[in-house]
mmCIF file of the C-alpha atoms, coordinates in Angstrom:
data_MODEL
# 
_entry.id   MODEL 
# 
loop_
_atom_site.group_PDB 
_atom_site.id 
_atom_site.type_symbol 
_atom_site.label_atom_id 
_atom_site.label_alt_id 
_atom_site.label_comp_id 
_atom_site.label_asym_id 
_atom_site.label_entity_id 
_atom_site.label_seq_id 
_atom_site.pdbx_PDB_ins_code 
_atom_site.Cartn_x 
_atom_site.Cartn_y 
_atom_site.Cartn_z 
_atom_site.occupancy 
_atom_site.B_iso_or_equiv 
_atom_site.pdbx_formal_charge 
_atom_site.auth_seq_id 
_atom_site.auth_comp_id 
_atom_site.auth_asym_id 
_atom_site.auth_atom_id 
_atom_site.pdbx_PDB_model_num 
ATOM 1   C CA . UNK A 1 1   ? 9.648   28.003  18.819  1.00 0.00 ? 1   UNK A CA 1 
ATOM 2   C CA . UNK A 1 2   ? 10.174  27.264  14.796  1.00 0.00 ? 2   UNK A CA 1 
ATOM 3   C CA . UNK A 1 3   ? 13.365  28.282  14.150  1.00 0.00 ? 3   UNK A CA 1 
ATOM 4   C CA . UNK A 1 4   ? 13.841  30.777  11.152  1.00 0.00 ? 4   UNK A CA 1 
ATOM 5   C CA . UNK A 1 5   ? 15.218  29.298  8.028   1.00 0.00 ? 5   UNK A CA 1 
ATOM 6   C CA . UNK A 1 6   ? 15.308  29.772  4.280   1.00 0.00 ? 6   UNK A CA 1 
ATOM 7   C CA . UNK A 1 7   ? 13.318  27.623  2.125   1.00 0.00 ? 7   UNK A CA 1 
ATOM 8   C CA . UNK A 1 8   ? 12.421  27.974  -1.663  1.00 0.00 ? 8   UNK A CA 1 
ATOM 9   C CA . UNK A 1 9   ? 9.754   27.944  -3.693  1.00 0.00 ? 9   UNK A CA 1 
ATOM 10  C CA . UNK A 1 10  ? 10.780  24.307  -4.910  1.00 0.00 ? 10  UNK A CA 1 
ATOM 11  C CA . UNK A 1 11  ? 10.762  22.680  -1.060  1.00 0.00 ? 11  UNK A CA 1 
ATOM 12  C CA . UNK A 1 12  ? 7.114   24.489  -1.063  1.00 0.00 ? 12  UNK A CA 1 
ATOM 13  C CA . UNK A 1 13  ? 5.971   22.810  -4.057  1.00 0.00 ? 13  UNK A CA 1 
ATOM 14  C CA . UNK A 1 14  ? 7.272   19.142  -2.609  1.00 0.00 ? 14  UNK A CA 1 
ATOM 15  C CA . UNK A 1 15  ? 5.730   19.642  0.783   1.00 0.00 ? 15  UNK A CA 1 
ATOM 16  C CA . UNK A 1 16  ? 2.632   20.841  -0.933  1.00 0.00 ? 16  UNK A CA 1 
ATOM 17  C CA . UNK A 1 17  ? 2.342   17.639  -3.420  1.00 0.00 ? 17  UNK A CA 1 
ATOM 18  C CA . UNK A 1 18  ? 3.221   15.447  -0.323  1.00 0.00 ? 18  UNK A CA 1 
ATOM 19  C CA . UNK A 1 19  ? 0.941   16.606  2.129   1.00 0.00 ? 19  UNK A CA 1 
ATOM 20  C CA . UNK A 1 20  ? -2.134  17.033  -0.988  1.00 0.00 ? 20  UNK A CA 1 
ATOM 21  C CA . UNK A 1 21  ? -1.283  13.111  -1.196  1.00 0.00 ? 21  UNK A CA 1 
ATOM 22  C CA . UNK A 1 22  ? -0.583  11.820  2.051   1.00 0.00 ? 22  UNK A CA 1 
ATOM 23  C CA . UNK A 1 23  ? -3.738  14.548  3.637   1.00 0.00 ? 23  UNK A CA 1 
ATOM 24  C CA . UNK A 1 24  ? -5.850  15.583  1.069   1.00 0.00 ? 24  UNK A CA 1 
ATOM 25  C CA . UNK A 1 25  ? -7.112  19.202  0.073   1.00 0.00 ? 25  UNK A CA 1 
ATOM 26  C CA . UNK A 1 26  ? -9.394  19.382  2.684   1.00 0.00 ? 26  UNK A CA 1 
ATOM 27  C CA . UNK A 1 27  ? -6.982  19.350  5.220   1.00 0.00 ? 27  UNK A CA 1 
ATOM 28  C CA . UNK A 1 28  ? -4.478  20.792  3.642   1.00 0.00 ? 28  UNK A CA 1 
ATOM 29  C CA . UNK A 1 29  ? -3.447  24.065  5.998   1.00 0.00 ? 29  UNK A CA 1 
ATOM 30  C CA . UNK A 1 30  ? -0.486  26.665  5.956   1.00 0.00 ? 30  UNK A CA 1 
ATOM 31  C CA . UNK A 1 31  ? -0.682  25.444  9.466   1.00 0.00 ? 31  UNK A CA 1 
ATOM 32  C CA . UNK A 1 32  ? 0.689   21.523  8.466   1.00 0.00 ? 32  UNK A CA 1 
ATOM 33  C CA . UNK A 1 33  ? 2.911   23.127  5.670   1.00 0.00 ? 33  UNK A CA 1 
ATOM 34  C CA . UNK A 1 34  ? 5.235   25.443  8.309   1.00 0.00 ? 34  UNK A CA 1 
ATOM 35  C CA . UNK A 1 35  ? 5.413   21.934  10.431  1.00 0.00 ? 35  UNK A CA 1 
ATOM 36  C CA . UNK A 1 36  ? 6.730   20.137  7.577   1.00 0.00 ? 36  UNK A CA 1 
ATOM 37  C CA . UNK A 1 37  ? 8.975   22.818  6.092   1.00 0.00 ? 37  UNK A CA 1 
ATOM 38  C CA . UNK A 1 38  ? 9.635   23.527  9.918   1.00 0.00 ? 38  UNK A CA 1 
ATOM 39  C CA . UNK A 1 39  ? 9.484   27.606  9.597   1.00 0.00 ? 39  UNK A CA 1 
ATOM 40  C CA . UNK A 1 40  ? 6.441   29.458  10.970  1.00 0.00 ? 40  UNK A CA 1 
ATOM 41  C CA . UNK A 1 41  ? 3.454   30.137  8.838   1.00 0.00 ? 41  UNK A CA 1 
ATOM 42  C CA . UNK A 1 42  ? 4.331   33.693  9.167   1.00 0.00 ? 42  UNK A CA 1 
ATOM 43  C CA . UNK A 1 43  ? 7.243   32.192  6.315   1.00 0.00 ? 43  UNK A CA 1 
ATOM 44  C CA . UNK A 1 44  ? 4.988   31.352  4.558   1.00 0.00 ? 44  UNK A CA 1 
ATOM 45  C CA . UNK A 1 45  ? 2.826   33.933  3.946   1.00 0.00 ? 45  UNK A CA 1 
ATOM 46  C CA . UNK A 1 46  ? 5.736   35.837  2.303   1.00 0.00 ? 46  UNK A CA 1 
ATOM 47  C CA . UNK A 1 47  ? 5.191   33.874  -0.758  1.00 0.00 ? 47  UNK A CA 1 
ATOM 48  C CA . UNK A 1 48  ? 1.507   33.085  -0.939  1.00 0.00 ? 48  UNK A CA 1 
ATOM 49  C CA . UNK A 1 49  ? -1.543  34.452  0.944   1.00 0.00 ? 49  UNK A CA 1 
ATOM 50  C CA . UNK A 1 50  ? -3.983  31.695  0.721   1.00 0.00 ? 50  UNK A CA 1 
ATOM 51  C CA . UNK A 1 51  ? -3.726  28.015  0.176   1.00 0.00 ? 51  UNK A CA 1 
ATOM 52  C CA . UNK A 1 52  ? -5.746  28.237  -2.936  1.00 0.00 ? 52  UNK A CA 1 
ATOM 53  C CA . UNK A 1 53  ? -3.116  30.248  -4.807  1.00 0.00 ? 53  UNK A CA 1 
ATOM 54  C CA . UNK A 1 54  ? -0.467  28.157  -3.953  1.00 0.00 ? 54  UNK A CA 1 
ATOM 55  C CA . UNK A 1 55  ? -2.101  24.715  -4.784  1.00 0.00 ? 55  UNK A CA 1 
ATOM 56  C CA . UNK A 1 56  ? -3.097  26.796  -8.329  1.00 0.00 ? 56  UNK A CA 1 
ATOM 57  C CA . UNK A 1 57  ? 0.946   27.678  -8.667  1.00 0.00 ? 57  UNK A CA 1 
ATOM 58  C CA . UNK A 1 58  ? 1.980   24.297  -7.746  1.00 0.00 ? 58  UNK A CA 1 
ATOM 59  C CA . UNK A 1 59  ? -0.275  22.399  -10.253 1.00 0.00 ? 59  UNK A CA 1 
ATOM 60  C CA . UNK A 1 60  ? 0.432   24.867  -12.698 1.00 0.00 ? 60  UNK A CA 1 
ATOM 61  C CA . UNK A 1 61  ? 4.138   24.243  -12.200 1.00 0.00 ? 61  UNK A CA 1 
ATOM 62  C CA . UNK A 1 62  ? 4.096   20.372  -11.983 1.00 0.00 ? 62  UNK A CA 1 
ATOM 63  C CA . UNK A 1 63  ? 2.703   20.683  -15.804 1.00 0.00 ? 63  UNK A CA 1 
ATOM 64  C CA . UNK A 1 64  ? 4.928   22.930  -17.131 1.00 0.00 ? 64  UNK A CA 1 
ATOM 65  C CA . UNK A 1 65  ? 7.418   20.306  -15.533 1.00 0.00 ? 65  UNK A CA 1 
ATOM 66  C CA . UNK A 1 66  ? 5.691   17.254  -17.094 1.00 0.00 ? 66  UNK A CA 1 
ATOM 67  C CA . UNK A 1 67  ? 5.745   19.297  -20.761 1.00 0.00 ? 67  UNK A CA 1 
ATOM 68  C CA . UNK A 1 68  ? 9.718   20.155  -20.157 1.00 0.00 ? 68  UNK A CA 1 
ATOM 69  C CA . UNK A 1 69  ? 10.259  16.716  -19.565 1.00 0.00 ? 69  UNK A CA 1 
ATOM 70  C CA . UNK A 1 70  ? 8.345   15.729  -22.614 1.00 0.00 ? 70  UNK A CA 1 
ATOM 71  C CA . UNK A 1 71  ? 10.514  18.516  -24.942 1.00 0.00 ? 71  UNK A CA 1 
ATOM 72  C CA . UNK A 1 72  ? 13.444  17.463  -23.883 1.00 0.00 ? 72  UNK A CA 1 
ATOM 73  C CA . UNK A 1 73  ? 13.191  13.346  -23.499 1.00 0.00 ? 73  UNK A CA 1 
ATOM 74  C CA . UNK A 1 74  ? 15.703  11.967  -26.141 1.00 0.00 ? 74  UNK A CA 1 
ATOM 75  C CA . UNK A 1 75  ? 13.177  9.310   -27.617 1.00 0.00 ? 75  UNK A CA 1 
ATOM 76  C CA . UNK A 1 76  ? 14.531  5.931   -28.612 1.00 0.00 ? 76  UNK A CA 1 
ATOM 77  C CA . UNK A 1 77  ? 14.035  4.456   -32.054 1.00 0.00 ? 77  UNK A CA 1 
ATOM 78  C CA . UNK A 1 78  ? 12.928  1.253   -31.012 1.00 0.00 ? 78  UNK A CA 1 
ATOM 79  C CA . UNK A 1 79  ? 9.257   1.420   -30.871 1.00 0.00 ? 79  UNK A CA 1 
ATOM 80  C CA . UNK A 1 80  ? 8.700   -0.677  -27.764 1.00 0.00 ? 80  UNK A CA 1 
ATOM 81  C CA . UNK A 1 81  ? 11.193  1.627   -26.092 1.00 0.00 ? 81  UNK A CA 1 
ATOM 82  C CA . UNK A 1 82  ? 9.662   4.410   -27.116 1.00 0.00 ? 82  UNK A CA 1 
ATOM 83  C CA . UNK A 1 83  ? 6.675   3.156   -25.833 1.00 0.00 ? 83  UNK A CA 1 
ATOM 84  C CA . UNK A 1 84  ? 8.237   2.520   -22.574 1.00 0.00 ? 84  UNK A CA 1 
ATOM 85  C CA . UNK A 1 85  ? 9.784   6.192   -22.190 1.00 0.00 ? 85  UNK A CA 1 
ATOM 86  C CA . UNK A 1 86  ? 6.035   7.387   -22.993 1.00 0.00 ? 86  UNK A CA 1 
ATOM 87  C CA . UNK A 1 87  ? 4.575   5.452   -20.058 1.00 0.00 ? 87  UNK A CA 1 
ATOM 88  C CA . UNK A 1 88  ? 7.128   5.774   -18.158 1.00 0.00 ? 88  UNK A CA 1 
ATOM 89  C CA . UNK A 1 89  ? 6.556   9.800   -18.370 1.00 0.00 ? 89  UNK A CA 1 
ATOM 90  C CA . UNK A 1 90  ? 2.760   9.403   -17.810 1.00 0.00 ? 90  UNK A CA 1 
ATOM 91  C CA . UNK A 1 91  ? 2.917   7.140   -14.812 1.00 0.00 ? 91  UNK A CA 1 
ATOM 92  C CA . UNK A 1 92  ? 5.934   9.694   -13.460 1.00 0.00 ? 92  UNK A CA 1 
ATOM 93  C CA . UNK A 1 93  ? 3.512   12.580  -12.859 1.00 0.00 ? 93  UNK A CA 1 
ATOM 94  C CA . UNK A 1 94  ? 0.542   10.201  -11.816 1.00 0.00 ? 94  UNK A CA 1 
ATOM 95  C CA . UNK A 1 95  ? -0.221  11.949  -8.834  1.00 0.00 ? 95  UNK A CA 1 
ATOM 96  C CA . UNK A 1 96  ? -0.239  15.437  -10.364 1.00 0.00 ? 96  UNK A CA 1 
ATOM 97  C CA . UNK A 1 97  ? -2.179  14.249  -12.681 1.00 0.00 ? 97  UNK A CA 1 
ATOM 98  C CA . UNK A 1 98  ? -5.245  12.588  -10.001 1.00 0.00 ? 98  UNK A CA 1 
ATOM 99  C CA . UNK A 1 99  ? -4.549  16.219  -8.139  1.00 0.00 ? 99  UNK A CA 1 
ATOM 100 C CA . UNK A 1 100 ? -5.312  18.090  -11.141 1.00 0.00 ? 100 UNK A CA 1 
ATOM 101 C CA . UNK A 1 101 ? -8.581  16.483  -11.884 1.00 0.00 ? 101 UNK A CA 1 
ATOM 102 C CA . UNK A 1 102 ? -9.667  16.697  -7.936  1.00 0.00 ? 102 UNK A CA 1 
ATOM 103 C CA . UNK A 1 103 ? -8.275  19.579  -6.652  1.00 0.00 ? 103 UNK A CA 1 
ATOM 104 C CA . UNK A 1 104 ? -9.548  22.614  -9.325  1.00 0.00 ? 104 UNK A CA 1 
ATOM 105 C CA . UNK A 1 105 ? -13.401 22.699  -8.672  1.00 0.00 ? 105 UNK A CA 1 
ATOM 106 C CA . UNK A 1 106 ? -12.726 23.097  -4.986  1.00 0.00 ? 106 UNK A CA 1 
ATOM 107 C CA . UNK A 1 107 ? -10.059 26.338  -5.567  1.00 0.00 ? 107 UNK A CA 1 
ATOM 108 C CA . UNK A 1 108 ? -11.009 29.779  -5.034  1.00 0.00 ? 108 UNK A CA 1 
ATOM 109 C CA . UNK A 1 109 ? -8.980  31.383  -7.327  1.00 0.00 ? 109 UNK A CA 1 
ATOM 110 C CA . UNK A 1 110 ? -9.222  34.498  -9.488  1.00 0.00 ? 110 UNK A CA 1 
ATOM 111 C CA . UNK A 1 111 ? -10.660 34.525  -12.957 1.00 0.00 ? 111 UNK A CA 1 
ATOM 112 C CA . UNK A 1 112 ? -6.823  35.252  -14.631 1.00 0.00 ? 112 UNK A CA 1 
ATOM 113 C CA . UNK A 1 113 ? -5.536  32.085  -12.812 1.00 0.00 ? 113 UNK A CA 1 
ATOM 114 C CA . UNK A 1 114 ? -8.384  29.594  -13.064 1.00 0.00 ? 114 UNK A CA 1 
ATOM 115 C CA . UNK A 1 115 ? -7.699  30.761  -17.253 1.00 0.00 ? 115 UNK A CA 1 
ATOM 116 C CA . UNK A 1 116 ? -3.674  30.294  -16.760 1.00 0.00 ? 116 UNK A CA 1 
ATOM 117 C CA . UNK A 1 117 ? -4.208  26.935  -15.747 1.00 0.00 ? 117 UNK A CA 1 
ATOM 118 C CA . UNK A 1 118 ? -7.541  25.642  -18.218 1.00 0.00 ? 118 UNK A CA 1 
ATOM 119 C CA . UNK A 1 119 ? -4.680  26.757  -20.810 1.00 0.00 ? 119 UNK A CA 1 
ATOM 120 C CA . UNK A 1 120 ? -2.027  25.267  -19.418 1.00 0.00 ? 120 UNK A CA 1 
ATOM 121 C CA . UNK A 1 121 ? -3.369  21.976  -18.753 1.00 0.00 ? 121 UNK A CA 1 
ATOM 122 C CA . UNK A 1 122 ? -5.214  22.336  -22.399 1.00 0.00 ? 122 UNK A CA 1 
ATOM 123 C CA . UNK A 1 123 ? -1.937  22.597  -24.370 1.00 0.00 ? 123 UNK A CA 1 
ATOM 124 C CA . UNK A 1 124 ? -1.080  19.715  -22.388 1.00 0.00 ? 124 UNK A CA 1 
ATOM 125 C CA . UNK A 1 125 ? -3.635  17.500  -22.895 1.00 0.00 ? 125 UNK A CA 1 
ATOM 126 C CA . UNK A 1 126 ? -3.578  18.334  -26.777 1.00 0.00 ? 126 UNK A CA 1 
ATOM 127 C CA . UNK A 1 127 ? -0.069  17.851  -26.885 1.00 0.00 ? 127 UNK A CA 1 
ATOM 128 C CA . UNK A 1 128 ? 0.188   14.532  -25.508 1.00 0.00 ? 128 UNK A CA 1 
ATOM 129 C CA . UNK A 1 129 ? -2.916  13.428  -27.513 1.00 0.00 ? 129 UNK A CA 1 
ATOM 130 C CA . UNK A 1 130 ? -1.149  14.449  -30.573 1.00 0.00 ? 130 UNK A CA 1 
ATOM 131 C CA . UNK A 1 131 ? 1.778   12.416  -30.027 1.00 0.00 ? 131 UNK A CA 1 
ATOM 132 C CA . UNK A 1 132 ? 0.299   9.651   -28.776 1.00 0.00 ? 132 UNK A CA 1 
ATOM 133 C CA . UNK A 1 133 ? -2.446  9.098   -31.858 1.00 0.00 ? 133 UNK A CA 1 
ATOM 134 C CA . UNK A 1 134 ? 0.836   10.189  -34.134 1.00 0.00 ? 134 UNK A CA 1 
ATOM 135 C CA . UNK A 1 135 ? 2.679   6.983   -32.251 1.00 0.00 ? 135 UNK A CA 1 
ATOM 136 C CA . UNK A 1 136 ? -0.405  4.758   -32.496 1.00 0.00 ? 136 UNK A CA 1 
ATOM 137 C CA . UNK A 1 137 ? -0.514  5.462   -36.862 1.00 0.00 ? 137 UNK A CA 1 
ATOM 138 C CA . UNK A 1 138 ? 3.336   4.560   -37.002 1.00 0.00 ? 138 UNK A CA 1 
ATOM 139 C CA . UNK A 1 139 ? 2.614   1.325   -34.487 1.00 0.00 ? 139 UNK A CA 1 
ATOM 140 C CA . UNK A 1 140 ? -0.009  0.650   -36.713 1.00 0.00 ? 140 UNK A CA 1 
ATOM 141 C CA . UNK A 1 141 ? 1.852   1.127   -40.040 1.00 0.00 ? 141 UNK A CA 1 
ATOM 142 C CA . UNK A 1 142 ? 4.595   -0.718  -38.946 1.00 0.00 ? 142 UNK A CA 1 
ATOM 143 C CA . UNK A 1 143 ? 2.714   -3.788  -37.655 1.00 0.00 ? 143 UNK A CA 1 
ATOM 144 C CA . UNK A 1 144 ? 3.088   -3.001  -33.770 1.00 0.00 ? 144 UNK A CA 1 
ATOM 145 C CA . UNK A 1 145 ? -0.163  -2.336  -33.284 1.00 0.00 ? 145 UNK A CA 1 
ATOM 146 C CA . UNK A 1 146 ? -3.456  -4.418  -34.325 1.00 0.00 ? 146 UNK A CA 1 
ATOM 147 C CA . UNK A 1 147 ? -4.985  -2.293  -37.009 1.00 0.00 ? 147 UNK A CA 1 
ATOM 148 C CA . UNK A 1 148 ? -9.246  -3.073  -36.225 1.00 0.00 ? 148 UNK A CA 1 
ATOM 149 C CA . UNK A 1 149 ? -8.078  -1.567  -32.508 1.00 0.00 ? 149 UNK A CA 1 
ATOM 150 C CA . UNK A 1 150 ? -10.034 2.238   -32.878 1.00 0.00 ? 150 UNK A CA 1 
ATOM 151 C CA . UNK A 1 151 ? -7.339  4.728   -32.699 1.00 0.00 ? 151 UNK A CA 1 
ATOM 152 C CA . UNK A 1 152 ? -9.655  6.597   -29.566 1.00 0.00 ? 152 UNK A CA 1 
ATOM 153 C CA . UNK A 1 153 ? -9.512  3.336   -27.434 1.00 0.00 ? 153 UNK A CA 1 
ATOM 154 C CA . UNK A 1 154 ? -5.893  2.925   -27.077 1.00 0.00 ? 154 UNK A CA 1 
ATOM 155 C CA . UNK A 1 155 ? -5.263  6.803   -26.382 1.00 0.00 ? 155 UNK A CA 1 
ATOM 156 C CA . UNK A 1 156 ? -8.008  6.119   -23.515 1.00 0.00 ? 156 UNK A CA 1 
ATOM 157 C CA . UNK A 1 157 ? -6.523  2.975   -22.284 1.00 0.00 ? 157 UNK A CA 1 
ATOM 158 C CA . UNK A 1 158 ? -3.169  4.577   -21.874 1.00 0.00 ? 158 UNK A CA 1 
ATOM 159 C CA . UNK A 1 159 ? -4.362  8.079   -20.807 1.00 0.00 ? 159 UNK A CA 1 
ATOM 160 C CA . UNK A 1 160 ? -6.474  6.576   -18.162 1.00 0.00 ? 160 UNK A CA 1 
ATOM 161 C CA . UNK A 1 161 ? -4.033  3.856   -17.061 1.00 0.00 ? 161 UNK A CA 1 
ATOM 162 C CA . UNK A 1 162 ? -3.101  6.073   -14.377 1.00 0.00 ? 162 UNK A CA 1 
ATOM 163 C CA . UNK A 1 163 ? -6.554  6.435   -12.974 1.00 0.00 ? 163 UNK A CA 1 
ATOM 164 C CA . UNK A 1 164 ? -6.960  2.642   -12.411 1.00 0.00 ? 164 UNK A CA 1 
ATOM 165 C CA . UNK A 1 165 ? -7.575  2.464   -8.305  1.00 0.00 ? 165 UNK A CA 1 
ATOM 166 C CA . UNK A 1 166 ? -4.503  1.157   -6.703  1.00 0.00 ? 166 UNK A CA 1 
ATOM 167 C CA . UNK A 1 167 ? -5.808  -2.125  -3.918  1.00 0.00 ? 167 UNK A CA 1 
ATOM 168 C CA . UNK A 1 168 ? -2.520  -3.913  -4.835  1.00 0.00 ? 168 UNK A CA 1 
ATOM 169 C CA . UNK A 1 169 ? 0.549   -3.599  -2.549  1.00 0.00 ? 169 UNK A CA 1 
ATOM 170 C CA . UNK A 1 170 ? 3.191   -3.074  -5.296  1.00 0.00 ? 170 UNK A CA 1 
ATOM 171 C CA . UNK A 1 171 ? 5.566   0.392   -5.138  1.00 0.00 ? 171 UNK A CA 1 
ATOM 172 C CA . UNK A 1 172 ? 4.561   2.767   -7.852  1.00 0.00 ? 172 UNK A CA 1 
ATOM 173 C CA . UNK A 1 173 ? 7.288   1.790   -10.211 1.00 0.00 ? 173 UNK A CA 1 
ATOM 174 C CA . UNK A 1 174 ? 5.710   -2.085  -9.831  1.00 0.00 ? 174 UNK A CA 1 
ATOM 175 C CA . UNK A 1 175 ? 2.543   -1.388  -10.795 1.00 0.00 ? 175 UNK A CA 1 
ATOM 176 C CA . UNK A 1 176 ? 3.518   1.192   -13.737 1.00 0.00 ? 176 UNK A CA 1 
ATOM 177 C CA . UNK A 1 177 ? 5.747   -1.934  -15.263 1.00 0.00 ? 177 UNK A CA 1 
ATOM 178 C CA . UNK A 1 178 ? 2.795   -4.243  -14.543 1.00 0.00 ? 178 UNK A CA 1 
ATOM 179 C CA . UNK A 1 179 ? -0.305  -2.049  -16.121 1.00 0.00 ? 179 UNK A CA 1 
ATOM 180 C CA . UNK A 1 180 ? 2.120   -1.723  -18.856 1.00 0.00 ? 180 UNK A CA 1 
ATOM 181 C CA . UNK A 1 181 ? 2.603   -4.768  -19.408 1.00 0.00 ? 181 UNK A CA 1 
ATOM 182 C CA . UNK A 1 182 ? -0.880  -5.906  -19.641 1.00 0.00 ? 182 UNK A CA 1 
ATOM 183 C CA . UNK A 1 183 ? -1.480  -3.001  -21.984 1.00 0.00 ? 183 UNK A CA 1 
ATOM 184 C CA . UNK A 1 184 ? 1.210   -4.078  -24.455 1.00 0.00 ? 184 UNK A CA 1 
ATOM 185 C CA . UNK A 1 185 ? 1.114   -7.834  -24.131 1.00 0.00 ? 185 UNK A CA 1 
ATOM 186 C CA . UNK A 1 186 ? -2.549  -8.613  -22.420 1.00 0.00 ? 186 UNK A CA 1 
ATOM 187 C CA . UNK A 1 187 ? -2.857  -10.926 -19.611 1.00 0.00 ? 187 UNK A CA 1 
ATOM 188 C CA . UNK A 1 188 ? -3.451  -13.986 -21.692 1.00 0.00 ? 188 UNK A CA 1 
ATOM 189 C CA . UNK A 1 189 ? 0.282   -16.526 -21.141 1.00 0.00 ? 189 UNK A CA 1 
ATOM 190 C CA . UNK A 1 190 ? -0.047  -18.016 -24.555 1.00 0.00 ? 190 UNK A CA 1 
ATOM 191 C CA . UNK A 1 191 ? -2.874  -16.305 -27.214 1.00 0.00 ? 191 UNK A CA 1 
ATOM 192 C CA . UNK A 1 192 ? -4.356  -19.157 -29.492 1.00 0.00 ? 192 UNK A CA 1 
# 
C-alpha cells in the first residue's frame, strides 16, 4: 500500500515535466504520477481533477517562471556575455518550451484557461522578441553583428535553436554551448 505523505504543488509540477518528457502526453496518467510522487492517486485528486488541468497549470507556471527569471537576470555589459545569459535562459526552459508547442491542441480545457495561457505565453513571446530585436539593433550599432543579416532571421535562428532535433549524444548543457557557438562564430575554422 502507498504510504500517505505530503507533497506540494512544486514536486507535482517536476514529476509532471519529467514524466511529459521521459513518457509523453499520451501516456501521461494520474496513475504514473502517484507512482512517482509515491502517494495514491486519491492524493492527487485533491489538487487537480483531470490531467488536462494540471498539464494547463504546469505550463502556465513554467512561463511565468521563465519571465521571472528574465525580470530579474542581472544582465552583463559585455555584449557577448549578454548574449550568453540570453541563450543560456532560452536553452534553460527548452523542454517547456517543445511541451508548450505539443501539448496545447491535445488539452481539454475550459475556454477561461485555454485564454489564461494564449495570454500568457503571448506576453511571453512578445517580450522576448522585443528584447531580442532591441539586442540585435545595439549588436548591430556597435559592430557585433553583420549589418546586411535581416533583423527577422537572427530572432528565428535563435528562437528556434531550441527546436533543432537532438541525434547527438552531448548533455543538454553541451549542445546549448555548441549551437551557440555555431550561431555566434559559424562553423567555418578560419573565414577568408
Amino acid at each position: 500500500m502507498v504510504r500517505a505523505k505530503k507533497f506540494s504543488t512544486e514536486e507535482i509540477y517536476l514529476q509532471t515535466h519529467n514524466l511529459l518528457i521521459n513518457k509523453g502526453y499520451e501516456k501521461f496518467s494520474f496513475s504514473l504520477l502517484a507512482k512517482s510522487l509515491d502517494v495514491s492517486r486519491a492524493a492527487i485528486y485533491k489538487y487537480y481533477t483531470n490531467k488536462d488541468d494540471l498539464i494547463n497549470d504546469y505550463l502556465i507556471r513554467q512561463m511565468n517562471q521563465m519571465m521571472d527569471d528574465f525580470n530579474q537576470m542581472k544582465w552583463s555589459n559585455d555584449y557577448s556575455e549578454q548574449f550568453d545569459q540570453l541563450f543560456e535562459l532560452i536553452f534553460k526552459y527548452r523542454e517547456t518550451h517543445l511541451l508548450s508547442n505539443e501539448i496545447p491542441n491535445k488539452l481539454t480545457i475550459s475556454p477561461e484557461k485555454q485564454k489564461q495561457k494564449a495570454d500568457v505565453s503571448a506576453d511571453i513571446h512578445n517580450h522576448f522578441i522585443k528584447y531580442i530585436q532591441q539586442f540585435i539593433q545595439t549588436g548591430k550599432q556597435n559592430g557585433y553583428i553583420k549589418k546586411e543579416i535581416p533583423d527577422s532571421l537572427i530572432v528565428g535562428i535563435i528562437f528556434h535553436s531550441i527546436n533543432i532535433p537532438d541525434h547527438s549524444d552531448l548533455n543538454p548543457q553541451e549542445r546549448a554551448r555548441f549551437i551557440k557557438m555555431i550561431i555566434k562564430n559559424g562553423i567555418i575554422e578560419n573565414p577568408k
